[in-house]
VOVO-490343 format. One record per residue (C-alpha): x, y, z; residue number from 1; chain. Coordinates in nm, 2 decimals, padded with zeros to 4 digits, always signed. Layout:
# VOVO-490343
NODE     xx     yy     zz seq mol
NODE      X      Y      Z NUM   A
...
END
This chain:
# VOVO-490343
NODE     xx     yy     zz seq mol
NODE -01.10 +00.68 -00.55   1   A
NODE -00.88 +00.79 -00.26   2   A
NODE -01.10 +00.74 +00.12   3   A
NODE -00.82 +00.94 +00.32   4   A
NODE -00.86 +01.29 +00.43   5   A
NODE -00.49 +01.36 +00.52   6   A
NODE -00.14 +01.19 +00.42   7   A
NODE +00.09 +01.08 +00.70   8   A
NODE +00.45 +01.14 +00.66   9   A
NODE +00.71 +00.90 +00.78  10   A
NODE +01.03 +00.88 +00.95  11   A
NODE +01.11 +01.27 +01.01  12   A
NODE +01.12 +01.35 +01.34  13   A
NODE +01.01 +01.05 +01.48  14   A
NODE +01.02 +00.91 +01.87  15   A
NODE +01.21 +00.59 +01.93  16   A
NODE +00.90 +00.34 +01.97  17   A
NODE +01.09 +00.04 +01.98  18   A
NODE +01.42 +00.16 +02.21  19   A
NODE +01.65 +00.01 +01.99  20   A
NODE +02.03 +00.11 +02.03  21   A
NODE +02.10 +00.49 +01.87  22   A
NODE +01.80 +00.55 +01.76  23   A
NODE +01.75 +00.94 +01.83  24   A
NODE +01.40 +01.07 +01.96  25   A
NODE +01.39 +01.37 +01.67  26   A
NODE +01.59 +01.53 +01.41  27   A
NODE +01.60 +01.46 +01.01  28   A
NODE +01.70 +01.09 +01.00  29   A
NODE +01.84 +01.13 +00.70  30   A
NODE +02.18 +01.24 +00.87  31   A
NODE +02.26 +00.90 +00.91  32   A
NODE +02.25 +00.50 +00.76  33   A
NODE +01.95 +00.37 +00.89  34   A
NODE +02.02 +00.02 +01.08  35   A
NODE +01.74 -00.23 +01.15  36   A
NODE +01.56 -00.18 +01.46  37   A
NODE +01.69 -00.45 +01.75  38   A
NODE +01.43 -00.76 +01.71  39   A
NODE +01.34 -00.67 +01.35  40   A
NODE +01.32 -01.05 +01.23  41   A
NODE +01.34 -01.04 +00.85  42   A
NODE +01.29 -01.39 +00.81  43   A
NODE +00.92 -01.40 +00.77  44   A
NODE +00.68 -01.67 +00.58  45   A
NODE +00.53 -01.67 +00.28  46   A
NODE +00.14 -01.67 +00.30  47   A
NODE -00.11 -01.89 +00.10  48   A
NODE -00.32 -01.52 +00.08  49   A
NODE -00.21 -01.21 +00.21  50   A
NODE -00.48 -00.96 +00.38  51   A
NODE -00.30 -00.65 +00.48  52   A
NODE -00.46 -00.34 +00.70  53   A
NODE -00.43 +00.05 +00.73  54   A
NODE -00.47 +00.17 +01.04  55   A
NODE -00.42 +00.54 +01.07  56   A
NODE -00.14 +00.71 +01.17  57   A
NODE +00.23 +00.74 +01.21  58   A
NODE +00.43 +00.54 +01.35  59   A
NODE +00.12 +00.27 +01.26  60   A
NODE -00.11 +00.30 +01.59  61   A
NODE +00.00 +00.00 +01.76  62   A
NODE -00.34 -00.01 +01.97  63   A
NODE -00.59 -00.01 +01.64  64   A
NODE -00.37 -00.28 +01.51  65   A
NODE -00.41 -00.49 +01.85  66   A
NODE -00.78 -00.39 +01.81  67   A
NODE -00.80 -00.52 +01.45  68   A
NODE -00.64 -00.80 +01.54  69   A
NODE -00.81 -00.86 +01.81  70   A
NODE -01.18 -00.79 +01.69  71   A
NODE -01.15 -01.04 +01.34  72   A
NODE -00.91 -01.30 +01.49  73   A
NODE -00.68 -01.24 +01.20  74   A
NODE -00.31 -01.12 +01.20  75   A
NODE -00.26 -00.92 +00.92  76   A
NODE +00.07 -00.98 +00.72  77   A
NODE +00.06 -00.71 +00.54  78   A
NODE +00.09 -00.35 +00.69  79   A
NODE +00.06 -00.01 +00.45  80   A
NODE +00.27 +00.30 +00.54  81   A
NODE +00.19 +00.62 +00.30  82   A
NODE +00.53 +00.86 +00.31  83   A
NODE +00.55 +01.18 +00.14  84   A
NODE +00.90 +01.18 -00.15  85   A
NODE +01.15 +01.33 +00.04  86   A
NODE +01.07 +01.15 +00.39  87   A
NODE +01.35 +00.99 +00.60  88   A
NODE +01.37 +00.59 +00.63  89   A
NODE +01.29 +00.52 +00.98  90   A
NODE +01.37 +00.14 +01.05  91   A
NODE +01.27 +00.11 +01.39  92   A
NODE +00.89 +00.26 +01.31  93   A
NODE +00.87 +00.02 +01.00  94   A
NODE +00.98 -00.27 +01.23  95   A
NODE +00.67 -00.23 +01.40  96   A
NODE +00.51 -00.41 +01.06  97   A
NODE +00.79 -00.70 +01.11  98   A
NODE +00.79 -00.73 +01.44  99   A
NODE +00.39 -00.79 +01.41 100   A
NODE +00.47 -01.09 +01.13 101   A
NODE +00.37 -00.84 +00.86 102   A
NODE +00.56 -00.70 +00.54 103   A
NODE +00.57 -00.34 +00.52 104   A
NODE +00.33 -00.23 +00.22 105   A
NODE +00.51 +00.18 +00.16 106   A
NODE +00.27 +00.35 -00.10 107   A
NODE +00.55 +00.67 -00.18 108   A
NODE +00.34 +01.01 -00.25 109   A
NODE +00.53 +01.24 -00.46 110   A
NODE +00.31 +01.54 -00.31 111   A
NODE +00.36 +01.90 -00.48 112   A
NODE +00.67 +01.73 -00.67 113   A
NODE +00.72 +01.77 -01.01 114   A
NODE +00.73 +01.41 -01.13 115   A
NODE +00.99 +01.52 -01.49 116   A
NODE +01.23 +01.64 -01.24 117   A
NODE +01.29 +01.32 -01.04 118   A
NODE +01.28 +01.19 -01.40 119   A
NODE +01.55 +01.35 -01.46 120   A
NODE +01.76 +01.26 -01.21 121   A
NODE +01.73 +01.57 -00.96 122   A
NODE +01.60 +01.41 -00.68 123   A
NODE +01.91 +01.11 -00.73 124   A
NODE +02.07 +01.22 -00.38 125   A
NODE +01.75 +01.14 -00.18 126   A
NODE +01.68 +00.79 -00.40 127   A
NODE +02.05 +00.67 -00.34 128   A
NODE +01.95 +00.78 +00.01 129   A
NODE +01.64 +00.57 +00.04 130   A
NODE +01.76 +00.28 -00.17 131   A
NODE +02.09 +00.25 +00.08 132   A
NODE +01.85 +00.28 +00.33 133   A
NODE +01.63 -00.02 +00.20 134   A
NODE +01.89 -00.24 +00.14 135   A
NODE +02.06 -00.17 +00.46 136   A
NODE +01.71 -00.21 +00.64 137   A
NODE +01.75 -00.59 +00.50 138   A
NODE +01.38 -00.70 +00.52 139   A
NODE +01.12 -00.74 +00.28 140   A
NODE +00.97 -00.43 +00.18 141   A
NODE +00.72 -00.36 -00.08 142   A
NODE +00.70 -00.01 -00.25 143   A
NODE +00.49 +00.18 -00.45 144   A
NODE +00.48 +00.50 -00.61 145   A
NODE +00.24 +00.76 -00.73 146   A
NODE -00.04 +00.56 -00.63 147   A
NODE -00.40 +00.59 -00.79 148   A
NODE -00.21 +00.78 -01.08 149   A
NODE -00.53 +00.72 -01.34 150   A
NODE -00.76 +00.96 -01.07 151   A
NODE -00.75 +01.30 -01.11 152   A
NODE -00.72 +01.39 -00.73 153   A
NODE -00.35 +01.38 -00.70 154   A
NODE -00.07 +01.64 -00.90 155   A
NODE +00.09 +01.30 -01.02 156   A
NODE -00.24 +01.18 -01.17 157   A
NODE -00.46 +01.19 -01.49 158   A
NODE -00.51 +01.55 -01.62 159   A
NODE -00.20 +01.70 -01.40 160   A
NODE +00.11 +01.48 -01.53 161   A
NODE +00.14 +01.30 -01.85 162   A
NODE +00.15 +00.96 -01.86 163   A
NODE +00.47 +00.92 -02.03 164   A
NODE +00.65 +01.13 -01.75 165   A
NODE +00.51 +00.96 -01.47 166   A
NODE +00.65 +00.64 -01.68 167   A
NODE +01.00 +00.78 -01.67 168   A
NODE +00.99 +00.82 -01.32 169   A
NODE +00.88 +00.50 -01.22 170   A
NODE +01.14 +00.34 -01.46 171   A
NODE +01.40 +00.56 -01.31 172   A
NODE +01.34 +00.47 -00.97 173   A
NODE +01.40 +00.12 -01.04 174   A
NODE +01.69 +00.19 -01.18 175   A
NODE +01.83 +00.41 -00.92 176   A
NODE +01.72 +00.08 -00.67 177   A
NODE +01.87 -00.15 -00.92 178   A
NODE +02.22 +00.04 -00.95 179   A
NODE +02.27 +00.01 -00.59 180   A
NODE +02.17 -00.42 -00.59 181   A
NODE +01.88 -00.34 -00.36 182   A
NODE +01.72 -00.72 -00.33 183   A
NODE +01.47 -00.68 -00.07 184   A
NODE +01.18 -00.45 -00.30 185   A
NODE +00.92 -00.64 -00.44 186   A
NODE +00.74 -00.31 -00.67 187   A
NODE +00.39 -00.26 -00.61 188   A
NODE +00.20 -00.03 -00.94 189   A
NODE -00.13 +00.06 -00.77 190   A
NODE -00.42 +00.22 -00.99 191   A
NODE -00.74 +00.32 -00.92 192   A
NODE -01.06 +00.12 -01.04 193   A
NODE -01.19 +00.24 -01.37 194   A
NODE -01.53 +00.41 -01.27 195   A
NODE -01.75 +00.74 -01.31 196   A
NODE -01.70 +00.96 -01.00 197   A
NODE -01.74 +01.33 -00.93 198   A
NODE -01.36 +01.41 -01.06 199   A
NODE -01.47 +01.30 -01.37 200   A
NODE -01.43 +00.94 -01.54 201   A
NODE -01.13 +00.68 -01.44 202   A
NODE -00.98 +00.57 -01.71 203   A
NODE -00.80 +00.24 -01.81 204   A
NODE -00.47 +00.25 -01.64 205   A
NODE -00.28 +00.11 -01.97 206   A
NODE -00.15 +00.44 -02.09 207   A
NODE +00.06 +00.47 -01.75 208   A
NODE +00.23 +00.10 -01.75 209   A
NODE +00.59 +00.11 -01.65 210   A
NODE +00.64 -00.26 -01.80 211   A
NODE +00.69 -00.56 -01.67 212   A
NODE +01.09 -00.53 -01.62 213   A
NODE +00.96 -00.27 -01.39 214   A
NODE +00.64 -00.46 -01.16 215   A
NODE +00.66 -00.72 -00.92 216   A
NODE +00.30 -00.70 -00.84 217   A
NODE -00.03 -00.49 -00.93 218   A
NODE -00.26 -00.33 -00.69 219   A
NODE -00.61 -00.19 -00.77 220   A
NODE -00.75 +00.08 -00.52 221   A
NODE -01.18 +00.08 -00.50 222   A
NODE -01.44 +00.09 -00.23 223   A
NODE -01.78 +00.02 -00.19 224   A
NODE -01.90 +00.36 -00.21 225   A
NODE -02.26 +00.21 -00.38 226   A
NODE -02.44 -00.04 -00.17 227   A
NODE -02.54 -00.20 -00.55 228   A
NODE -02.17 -00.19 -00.65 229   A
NODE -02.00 -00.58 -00.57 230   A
NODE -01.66 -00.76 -00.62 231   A
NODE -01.72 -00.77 -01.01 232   A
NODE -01.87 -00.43 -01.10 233   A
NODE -01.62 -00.26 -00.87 234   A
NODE -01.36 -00.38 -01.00 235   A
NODE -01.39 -00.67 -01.25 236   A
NODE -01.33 -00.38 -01.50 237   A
NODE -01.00 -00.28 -01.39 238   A
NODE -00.88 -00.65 -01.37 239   A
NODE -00.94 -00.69 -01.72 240   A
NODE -00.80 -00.35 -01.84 241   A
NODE -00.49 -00.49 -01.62 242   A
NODE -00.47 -00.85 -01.76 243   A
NODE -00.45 -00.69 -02.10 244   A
NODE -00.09 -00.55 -02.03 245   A
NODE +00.01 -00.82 -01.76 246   A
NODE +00.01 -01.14 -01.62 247   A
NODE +00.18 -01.02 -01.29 248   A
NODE -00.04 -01.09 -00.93 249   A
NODE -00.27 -00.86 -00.82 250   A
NODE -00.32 -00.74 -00.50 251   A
NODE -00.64 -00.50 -00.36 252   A
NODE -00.42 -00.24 -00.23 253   A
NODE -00.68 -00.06 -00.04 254   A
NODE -01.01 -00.11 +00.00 255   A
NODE -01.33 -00.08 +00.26 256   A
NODE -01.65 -00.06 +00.30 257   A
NODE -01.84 +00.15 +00.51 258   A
NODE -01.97 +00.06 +00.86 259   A
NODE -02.36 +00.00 +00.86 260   A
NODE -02.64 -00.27 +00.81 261   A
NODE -02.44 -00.40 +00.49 262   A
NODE -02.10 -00.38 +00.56 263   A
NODE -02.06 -00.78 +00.68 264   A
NODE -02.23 -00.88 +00.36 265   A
NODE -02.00 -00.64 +00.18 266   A
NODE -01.70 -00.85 +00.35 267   A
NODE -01.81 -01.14 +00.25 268   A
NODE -01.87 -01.06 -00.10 269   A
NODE -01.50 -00.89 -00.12 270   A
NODE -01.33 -01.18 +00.04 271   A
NODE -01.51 -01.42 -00.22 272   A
NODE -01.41 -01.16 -00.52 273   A
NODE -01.06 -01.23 -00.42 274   A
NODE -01.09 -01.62 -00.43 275   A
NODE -01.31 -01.62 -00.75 276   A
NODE -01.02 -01.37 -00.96 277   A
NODE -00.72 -01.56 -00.78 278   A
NODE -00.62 -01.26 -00.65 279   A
NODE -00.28 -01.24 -00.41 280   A
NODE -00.52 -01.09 -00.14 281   A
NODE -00.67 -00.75 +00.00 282   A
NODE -00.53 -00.47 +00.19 283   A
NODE -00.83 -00.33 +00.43 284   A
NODE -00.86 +00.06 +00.52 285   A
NODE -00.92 +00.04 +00.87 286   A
NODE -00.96 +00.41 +00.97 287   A
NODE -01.18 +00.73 +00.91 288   A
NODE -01.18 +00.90 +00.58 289   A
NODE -01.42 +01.02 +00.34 290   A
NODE -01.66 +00.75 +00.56 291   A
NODE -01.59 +00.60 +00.87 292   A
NODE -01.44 +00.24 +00.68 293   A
NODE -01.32 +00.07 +01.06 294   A
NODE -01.45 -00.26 +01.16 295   A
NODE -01.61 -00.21 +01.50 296   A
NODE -01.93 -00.40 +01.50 297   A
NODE -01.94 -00.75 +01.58 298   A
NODE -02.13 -00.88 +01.29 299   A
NODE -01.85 -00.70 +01.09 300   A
NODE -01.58 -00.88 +01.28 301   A
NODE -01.73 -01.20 +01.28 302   A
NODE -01.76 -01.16 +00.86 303   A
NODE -01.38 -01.08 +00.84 304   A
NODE -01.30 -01.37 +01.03 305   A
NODE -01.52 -01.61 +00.85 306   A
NODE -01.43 -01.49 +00.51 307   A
NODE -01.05 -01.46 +00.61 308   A
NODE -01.07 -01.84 +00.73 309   A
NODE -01.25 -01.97 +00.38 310   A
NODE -00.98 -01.75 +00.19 311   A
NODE -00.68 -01.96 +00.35 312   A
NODE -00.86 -02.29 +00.36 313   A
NODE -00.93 -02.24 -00.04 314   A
NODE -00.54 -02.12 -00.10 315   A
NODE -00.43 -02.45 +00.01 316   A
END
């Protein structure tokens, strides 16, 4: 279930963090072809296990990154963005995820959009748009779309849009990416864990599977909202329900646990989940939402570390 209070939106009216040549300090920046930011190196490894952070706000705030960083001793190489549809591609505040060794993770939120429309081909001037802009970016990117889809919180989701519709728009996204030879996308289907919760019960995220011509990789949303809940009752479900309809890697897209007495052992456990379900990795919420989900404490810090160290050492 979604831990955010407020979505960010990216690229529109933006200040030129990185100085690179002709990048304006406001305006739609849709009026023009995005070009990558000066010193946006798109050359970057590939990782034995990725573990990815959210920290919040737009452009990404460079300091809680450097105090992430800095407080677990890892360098995340993953770094989540979460647009609104209808947002302009900023390169120079995605660079900041390059620039920091990280691969930009952008979770699309079609917010107060009518999913059948874009189905349909209406919104096809802002997804040439953003597919130019992608390709002309030039570094890896992975995207996602309609996030959490099988919750009920979101106009996308279960109990607000079919999933057959939200099926055709995911399909026709692709296609609209695929028609223009965009390369650099590797597609990201994020659902929510399978679970009772106070909107009501989670279902399996089958029904709104675009098809593996479609996915690149799979992520599953869930937090540790029940100090009883671990790596396999939170989401050992949902992995199963997923292996059922694909083979494809899976990702924890966003996850946390909440800062108190257990959160280091809650780290730990999550880290070993990871290892145990040969999982690509983990994307951490570091940043206030429906609980305050940041790592501050040392003990906490000093469990990332140690269980981000075993989950490279066992990769190898």
């Amino acid at each position: 279930m979604r831990a955010r209070l407020v979505t960010v939106t990216l690229g529109v009216a933006v200040s030129c963090v990185l100085g690179a040549a002709g990048c304006g300090g406001s305006g739609d920046s849709r009026r023009a072809n995005p070009r990558p930011a000066a010193g946006c190196v798109s050359h970057l490894d590939k990782p034995n296990t990725y573990i990815g952070v959210y920290a919040q706000g737009f452009p990404p705030d460079t300091a809680a990154l450097a105090q992430f960083q800095n407080l677990t001793g890892v360098r995340p190489n993953l770094i989540t963005f979460y647009p609104r549809f209808g947002d302009g591609f900023d390169p120079n505040s995605i660079c900041i995820a390059i620039q920091r060794g990280a691969i930009p993770v952008i979770q699309i939120d079609p917010v107060n959009i009518a999913l059948q429309r874009i189905a349909d081909g209406q919104s096809d001037a802002y997804l040439r748009y953003l597919a130019d802009a992608v390709k002309t970016f030039g570094a890896p990117v992975v995207i996602s779309f309609g996030h959490e889809m099988n919750g009920s919180w979101y106009s996308w989701g279960y109990g607000h849009t079919t999933p057959a519709v939200f099926v055709a728009t995911w399909r026709h996204i692709v296609n609209v990416f695929r028609s223009l030879q965009v390369h650099n996308v590797t597609w990201l289907w994020t659902v929510n864990v399978i679970n009772d919760t106070a909107h009501g019960r989670i279902p399996n995220p089958a029904p709104w599977w675009p098809g593996a011509s479609y996915v690149n990789w799979v992520g599953i949303d869930g937090y540790y909202f029940k100090p009883s809940w671990t790596f396999a009752s939170l989401f050992g479900p949902t992995i199963t329900a997923v292996r059922e309809v694909t083979g494809d890697p899976i990702i924890i897209a966003e996850t946390g646990v909440a800062a108190g007495a257990d959160q280091p052992a809650k780290i730990a456990d999550l880290f070993s989940g990871v290892r145990t379900y040969r999982l690509l990795g983990l994307i951490w919420f570091d940043a206030l939402g429906s609980e305050d989900w940041r790592i501050a404490t040392p003990a906490a810090a000093a469990a990332f570390h140690k269980a981000s160290i075993s989950d490279k050492r066992s990769a190898k």
